[in-house]
Residue, then its C-alpha position, 0 to 999 in steps of 0.5 A: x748512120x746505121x746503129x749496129x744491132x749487137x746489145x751492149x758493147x762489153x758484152x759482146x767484147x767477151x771474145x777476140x774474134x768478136x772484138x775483131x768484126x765489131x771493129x770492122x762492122x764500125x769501120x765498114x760502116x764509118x768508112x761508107x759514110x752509110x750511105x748503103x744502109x742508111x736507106x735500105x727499103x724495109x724488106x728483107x734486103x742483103x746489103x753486100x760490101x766487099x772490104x779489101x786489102x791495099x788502097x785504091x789509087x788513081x794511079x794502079x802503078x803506085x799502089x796496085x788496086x784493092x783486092x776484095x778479099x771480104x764480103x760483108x753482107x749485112x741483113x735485117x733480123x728481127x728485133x721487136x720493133x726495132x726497124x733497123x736490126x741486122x745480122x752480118x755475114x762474112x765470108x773470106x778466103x777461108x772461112x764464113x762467120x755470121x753474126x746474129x747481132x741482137x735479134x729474135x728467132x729469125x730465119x734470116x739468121x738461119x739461112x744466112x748461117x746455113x753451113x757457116x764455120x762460126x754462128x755467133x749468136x746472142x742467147x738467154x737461159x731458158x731457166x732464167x727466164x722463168x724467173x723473169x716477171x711477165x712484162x720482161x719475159x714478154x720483152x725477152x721472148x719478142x727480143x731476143x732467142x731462148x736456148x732452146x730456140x737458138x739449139x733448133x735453129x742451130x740443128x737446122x742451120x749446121x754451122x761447124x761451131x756456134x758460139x754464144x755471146x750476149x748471154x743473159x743468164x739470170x742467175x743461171x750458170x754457164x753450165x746450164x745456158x751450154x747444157x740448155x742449147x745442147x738439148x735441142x742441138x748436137x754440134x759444137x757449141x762454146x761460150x765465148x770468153x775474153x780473148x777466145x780466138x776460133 
């Protein structure tokens, strides 16, 4: 079984939306029985699984067959040494919304987010982190992604709306974490709230 990469599971709850493809990330994953993941090689592999609406019958008369209406792709980022990180990407009808999970400035992230509706992607205050003592700045920096860093990879990867999640402010306001992105990116950029819907 695949463990899914997001960090704590409060804090990634903040958000509706997140609550939302949490929800279909595990059922995505339960319902495969993970056997598309669980032995992906160790590159940089994209895992995609169209999720769909109606239920696969034998018999199309009684249910009609599954229409594939959402495309998962789910792809390794780094996370220090975890071997089994991933981001997701999922696309519908109508809009794309990637997932950073808990990852480190990645270019997996980058590209699979390249011109996205949502990017939703962890962060920690760069403010904060100065106070942080050197063995968990050295965790942190390998880890996980600074404002600044996320702000230019963001600039890059142009998604319509990002959206932070997975915040670590240590003592930092969310003023500060918001302004800190915004030095280095343009777009729109939203902390993610109990029940934000986007």
């Amino acid at each position: 079984m695949v463990v899914l990469g997001f960090g704590c599971i409060g804090t990634i709850c903040r958000s509706k939306v997140m609550r939302k493809l949490v929800v279909m990330s595990v059922a995505l994953t339960l319902s495969l029985s993970s056997p598309c993941f669980a032995e992906l090689p160790p590159s940089d592999v994209t895992q995609v699984v169209m999720l769909g609406t109606g239920t696969p019958n034998a018999d199309p008369e009684r249910s009609g067959p599954a229409v594939a209406n959402v495309r998962v792709e789910a792809f390794r980022v780094r996370h220090g040494t975890w071997p089994n990180a991933f981001g997701y990407r999922f696309t519908t009808p109508d809009r794309v919304i990637v997932i950073s999970g808990d990852a480190a400035p990645d270019e997996a992230v980058e590209q699979h987010a390249k011109g996205a509706d949502i990017l939703i992607h962890e962060v920690y205050s760069v403010e904060g982190f100065r106070k942080r003592n050197p063995y968990w700045q050295k965790y942190h920096s390998t880890n996980h992604t600074s404002t600044h860093e996320l702000g230019e990879l963001a600039s890059r990867a142009k998604p319509k709306l990002l959206v932070l999640y997975h915040v670590l402010f240590w003592g930092s306001s969310e003023e500060t974490v918001l302004r800190e992105v915004r030095e280095k990116y343009a777009g729109e950029v939203v902390l993610a709230d109990d029940l934000d819907v986007f």
